[in-house]
N, C-alpha and C positions, 0 to 999 in steps of 0.2 A: 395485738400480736404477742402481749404477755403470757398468754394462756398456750400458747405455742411451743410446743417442743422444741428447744433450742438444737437439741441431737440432730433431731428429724433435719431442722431448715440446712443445719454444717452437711448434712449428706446430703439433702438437695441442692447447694449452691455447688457440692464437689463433683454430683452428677451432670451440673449442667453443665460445667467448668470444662468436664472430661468429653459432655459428648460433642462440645462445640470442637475440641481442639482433634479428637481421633479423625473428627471428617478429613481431614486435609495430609494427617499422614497416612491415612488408609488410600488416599490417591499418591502422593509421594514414591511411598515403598516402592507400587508396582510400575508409575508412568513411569522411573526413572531408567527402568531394564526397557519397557517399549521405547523410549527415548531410545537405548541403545540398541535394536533391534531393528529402528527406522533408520539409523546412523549404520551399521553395518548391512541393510540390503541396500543403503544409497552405494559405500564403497564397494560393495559387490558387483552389483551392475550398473549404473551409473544414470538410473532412469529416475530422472529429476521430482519424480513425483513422493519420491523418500523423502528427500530433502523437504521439500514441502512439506508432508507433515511433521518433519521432525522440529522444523521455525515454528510450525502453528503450536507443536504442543507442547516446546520449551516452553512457552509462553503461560501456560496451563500451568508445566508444573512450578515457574517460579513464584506465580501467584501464590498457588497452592502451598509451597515452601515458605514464602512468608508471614502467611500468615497463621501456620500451621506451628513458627516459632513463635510468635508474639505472644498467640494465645497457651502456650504450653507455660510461659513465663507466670502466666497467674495461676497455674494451678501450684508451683512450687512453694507461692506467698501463703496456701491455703495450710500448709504441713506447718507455719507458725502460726497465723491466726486462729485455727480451726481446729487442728488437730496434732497438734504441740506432744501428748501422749503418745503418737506414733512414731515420731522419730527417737525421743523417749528410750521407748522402749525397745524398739526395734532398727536404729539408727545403726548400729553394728554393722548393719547387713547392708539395710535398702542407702544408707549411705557409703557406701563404695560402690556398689552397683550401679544407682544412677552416675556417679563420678567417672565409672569406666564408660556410661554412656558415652557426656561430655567429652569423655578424654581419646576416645579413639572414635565414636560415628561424628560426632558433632565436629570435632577438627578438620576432620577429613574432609566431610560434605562442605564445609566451610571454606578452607583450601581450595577445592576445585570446582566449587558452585561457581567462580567469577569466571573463570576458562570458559566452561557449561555454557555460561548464558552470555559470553558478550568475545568471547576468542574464535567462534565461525572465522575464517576470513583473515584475521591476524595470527595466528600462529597455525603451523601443520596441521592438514587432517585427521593424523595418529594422533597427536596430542592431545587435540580435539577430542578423535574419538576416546580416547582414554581418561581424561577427565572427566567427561560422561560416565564410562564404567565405575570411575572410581566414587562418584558422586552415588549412583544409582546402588553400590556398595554398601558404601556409609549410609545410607538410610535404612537396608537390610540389615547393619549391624547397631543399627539404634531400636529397633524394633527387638534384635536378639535382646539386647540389654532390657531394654523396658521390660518383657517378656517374663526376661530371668523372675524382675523381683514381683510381677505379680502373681507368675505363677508360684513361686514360692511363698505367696502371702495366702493361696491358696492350697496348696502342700510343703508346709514347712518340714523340711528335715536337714541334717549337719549343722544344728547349735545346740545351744543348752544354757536354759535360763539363772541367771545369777544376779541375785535381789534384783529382781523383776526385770532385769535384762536381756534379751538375746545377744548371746556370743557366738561369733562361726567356732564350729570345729572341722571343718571339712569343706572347703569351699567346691570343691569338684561337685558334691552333693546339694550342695547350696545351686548354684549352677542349671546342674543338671537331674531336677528334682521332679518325682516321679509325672506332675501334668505339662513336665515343660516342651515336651519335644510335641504333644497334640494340641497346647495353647499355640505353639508357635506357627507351626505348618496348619493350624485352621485359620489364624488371623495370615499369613501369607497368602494363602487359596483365596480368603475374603478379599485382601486387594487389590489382587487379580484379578477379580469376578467386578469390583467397585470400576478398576478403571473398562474393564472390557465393557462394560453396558454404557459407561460414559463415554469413551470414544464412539462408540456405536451407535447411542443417541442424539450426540453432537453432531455426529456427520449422515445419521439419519435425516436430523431437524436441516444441514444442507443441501442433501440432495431434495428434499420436498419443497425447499425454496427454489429448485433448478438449476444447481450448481452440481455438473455431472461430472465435474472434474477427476482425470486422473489420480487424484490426492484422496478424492473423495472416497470414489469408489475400493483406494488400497483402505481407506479407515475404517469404513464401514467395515469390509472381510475382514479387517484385523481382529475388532473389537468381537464381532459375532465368531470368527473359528476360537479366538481366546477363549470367550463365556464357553461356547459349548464342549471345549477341552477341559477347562479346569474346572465345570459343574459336577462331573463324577465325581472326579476328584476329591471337591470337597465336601460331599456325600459321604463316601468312602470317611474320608478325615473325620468327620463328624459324629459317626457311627463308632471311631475308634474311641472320639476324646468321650461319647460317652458311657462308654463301658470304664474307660480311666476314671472319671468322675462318679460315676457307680461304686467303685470299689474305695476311693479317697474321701470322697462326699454324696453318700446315697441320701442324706435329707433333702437336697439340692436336689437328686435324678425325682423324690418322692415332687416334690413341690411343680417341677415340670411337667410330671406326667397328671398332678390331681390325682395323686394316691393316699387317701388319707388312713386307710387299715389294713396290716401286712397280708397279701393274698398272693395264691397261686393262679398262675394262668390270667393274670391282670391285664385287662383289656384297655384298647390306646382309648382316651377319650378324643375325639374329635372335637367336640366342644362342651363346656360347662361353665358353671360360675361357682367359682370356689368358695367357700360361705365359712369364714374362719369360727362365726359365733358357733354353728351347729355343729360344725367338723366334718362340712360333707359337702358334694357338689349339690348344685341344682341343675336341671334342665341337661343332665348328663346325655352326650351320645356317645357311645365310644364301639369298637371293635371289638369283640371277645379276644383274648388272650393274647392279640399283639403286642402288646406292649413287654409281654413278657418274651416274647419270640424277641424283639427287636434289643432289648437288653441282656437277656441272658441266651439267646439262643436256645431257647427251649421252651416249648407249648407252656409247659406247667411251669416254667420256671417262680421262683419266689421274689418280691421285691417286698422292700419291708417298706410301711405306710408312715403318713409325717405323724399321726399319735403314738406312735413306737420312741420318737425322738424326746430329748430334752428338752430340745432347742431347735428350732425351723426357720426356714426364713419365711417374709409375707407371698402366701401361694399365689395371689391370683396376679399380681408382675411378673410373678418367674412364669405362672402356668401360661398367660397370653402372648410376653413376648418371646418364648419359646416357638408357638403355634405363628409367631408374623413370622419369621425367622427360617421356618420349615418351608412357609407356603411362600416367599421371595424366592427361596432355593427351588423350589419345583417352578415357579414363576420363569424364574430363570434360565433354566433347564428346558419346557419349553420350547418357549421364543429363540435362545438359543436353536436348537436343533431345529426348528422349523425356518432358522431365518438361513443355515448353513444347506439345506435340504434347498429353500428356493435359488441362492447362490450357485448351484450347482444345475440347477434344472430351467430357470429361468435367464441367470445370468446377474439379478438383483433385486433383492426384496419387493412385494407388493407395499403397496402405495399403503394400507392398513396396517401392514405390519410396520412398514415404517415410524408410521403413527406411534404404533404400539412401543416400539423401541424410543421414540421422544421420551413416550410417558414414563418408561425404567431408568433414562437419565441416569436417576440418580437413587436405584430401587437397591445399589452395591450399601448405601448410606445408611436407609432403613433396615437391610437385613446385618448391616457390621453393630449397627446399636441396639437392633434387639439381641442380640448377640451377647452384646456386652454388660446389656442388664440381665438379662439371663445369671451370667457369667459373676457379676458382682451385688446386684442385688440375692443370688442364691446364694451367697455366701454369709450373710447375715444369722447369729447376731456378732459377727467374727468380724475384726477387719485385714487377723492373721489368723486363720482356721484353727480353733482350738486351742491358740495360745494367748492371741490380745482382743480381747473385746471392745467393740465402736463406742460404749460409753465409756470407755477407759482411756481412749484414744483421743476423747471429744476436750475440748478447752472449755470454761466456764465465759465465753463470749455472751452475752448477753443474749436475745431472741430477738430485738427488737433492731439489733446492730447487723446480726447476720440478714434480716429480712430486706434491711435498705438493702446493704451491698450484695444482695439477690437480687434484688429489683435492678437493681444499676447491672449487672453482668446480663442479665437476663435482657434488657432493651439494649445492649450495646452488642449484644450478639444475634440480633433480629438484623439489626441495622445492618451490618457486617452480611451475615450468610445471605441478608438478599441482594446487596452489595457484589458478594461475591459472584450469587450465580447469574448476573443482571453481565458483567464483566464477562463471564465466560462464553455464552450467548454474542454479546455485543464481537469479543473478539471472534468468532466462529463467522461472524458477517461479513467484519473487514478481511478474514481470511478466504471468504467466497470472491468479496471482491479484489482479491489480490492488493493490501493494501499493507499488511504487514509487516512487511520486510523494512528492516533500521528500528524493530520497536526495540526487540532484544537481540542484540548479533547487528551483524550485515549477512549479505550473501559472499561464500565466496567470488574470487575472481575468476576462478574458470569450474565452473559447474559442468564438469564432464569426466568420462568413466576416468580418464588418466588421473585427474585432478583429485580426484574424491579417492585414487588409491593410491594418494601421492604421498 
């Protein structure tokens, strides 16, 4: 393990660190507003089968929520063990940023997480329902914050380096820096699209056990009109952030697409194997000239190739998980539309498609992390774009130290995620058999339309 890039493992042990902990707030974010959307059609009209979901999938999310802070806790330990040079040098910024996390999403959600998950029943409906909202909030404003400093780790502007320092000069700018507002609304769209194929899955996988329950049937339509609304959507978004990223970071767009010499009318590759030794793909298929239609809007449009650069990141992580990333989103898209299309015709998905919906579960998961390596591994050799570089950033840990405590994060997060989804399954059972009511909450006392707008 001597012979081991100690760089390399501190970026795998912080890859693995990040993708175990985004799973849980990429469900978060979005269950917390369908939390409140099952809470306000229960007060709306008072058909019990709101309520219902909304016990089975508090339940969801406070799993989800805890363990989504637990593990966020070891990525923090990693900016002193690992990578000590980044706060260093850029501690000006990414620490008050994270601090406003803390200091307004984390309080908040913390504040009324307890109301959330155990006030049903003892205190007002309103109150109730508004602690929800405020919960469901606070995790949308911890996402902003996080947001802020990665997208600004990816388009740095408002400071200015002083011996070897970042200083703000403009926090507005810092903020609101030119990829944050299509980082922001693509990872939004993603969480939405995360829980809508989970809910949709979860209560696919009940009704194939023959649980046709009212509850059932509102999940299932929820989760499938959700997916199929916000699928455009984050096509649209996607399309936007990468034209942003085109013009901020085109080494990144070059590496995605397997473009390695600047040409006009560059055709989408479809598939290849990016060959860093020769500087070229192998086994190339690609489209004529799409690639430049779908970046620049024009046939002949120019894209410059990754040997134009100084510096690239490694092609063939960004070029494939690009390509899982694209084909989840059409996956998506879809099953989506064809599960809302038999909803409408049928009355409720085919017994196959239902199937199919078990299997996307959790397809929100695989396409928010090839996303995100996309997203961070094209960032490379930067770990603030052009201003700090990752061996600059790295600590002089040993290789042999980072590789235990990899080994160790890596078997305790196996344990864990299967743990996890072993739980969620398990609870979706007791919830077929009516068994969950007093896990989290109670019931209210008068479960009816008055009560519920009481």
């Amino acid at each position: 393990m001597d012979t081991l890039d100690p760089i390399l493992l501190a970026r795998i042990q912080f890859a693995a660190n990040i993708s175990f902990h985004i799973l849980f707030p990429t469900i978060t974010i979005a269950l917390g507003w369908l939390l409140l959307f099952f809470k306000l059609r229960w007060r709306a009209t008072g058909d019990a089968k709101w309520n219902a979901a909304y016990r089975t999938w508090v339940k969801v999310f406070a799993l989800s929520f805890a363990l989504g802070v637990v593990s966020g806790i070891t990525m923090s330990f990693q900016f002193g063990t690992n990578w000590p040079g980044f706060m260093e040098r850029v501690g000006n910024i990414a620490g008050p940023l994270l601090g406003y996390e803390v200091l307004t999403a984390f309080f908040l959600e913390a504040a009324f997480l307890g109301i959330m998950l155990f006030g049903q029943g003892r205190v007002s409906d309103r109150v109730h329902t508004l602690a929800t909202f405020l919960v469901a909030f606070g995790t949308t404003l911890s996402a902003f914050w996080i947001l802020v400093l990665n997208s600004w780790m990816q388009t740095p502007v408002g400071f200015e380096m002083i011996d070897g320092q970042a200083h703000p000069t403009d926090w507005a700018a810092i903020v609101f820096n030119p990829s944050f507002p299509y980082r922001l609304s693509h990872m939004l769209l993603a969480s939405g699209l995360t829980v809508a194929f989970l809910v949709a899955g979860l209560s696919a996988w009940r009704r194939l056990r023959g649980d046709a329950s009212a509850e059932v049937q509102a999940t299932l339509r929820t989760g499938l009109v959700l997916g199929a609304v916000l699928i455009p959507l984050q096509i649209l978004a996607g399309d936007l952030h990468g034209l942003n990223t085109l013009e901020h970071q085109p080494a990144k767009v070059a590496a995605m697409e397997g473009i390695w010499e600047t040409e006009r009318g560059a055709g989408l590759r479809l598939f290849a194997l990016p060959n860093e030794d020769t500087r070229s793909n192998d086994y190339e298929i690609q489209i004529p000239k799409l690639a430049s239609l779908i970046l620049t809007h024009e046939l002949d449009g120019e894209l410059k190739g990754l040997n134009d650069f100084e510096h690239h990141p490694p092609v063939a992580p960004v070029f494939w998980s690009f390509r899982v990333m694209v084909g989840i989103g059409l996956l998506m898209l879809a099953v989506s539309w064809l599960g809302v299309w038999q909803l409408k015709r049928r009355g409720e998905p085919a017994r196959w498609l239902l199937r199919v919906l078990v299997g996307m579960t959790f397809a929100g998961w695989v396409a928010t992390l090839a996303g995100w390596y996309v997203t961070e591994i094209g960032r490379q050799p930067w770990v603030v774009y052009g201003v700090v570089s990752t061996a600059d950033a790295a600590s002089s840990v040993p290789a042999p130290l980072i590789g235990i405590s990899l080994g160790l994060y890596l078997s305790i997060y196996i344990v864990l995620l299967t743990a996890y989804i072993s739980v969620l399954f398990h609870l979706m059972h007791k919830a077929s058999k009516g068994e969950l009511d007093g896990a989290i909450g109670t019931l209210p006392t008068h479960d009816t339309a008055e009560g519920a707008r009481a």
